[in-house]
Residue, then its C-alpha position, 0 to 999 in steps of 0.5 A: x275746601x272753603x264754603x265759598x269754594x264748595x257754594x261756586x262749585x255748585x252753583x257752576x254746575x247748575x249753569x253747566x251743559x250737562x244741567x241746562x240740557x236735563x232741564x230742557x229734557x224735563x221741560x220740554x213739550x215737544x215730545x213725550x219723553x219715558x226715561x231720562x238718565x243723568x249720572x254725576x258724582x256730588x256730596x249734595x243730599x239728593x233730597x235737596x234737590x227735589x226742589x229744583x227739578x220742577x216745571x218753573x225755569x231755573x233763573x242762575 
């Protein structure tokens, strides 16, 4: 698998669903929320993605 093809295979799923509604769950002040689980199989380092769970909108 090329770069290319890795780089829009991340990149896709930041703008999936599945993504999209962790965020909102995470930023979300509607109601309190205590526990959220979010399962998916990656070779990404986990600690890279520290970054993107924050309170700011994820602009893809």
């Amino acid at each position: 698998m090329s770069q290319s093809e890795i780089t829009k295979g991340v990149v896709n799923y930041f703008k999936s669903d599945q993504w999209q509604e962790l965020m909102r769950q995470l930023t979300q002040t509607d109601e309190e929320i205590y526990h959220i689980h979010m399962y998916w199989e990656n070779r990404v380092e986990a600690e890279s993605l520290k970054s993107l769970l924050n309170p700011q909108p994820i602009l893809l």
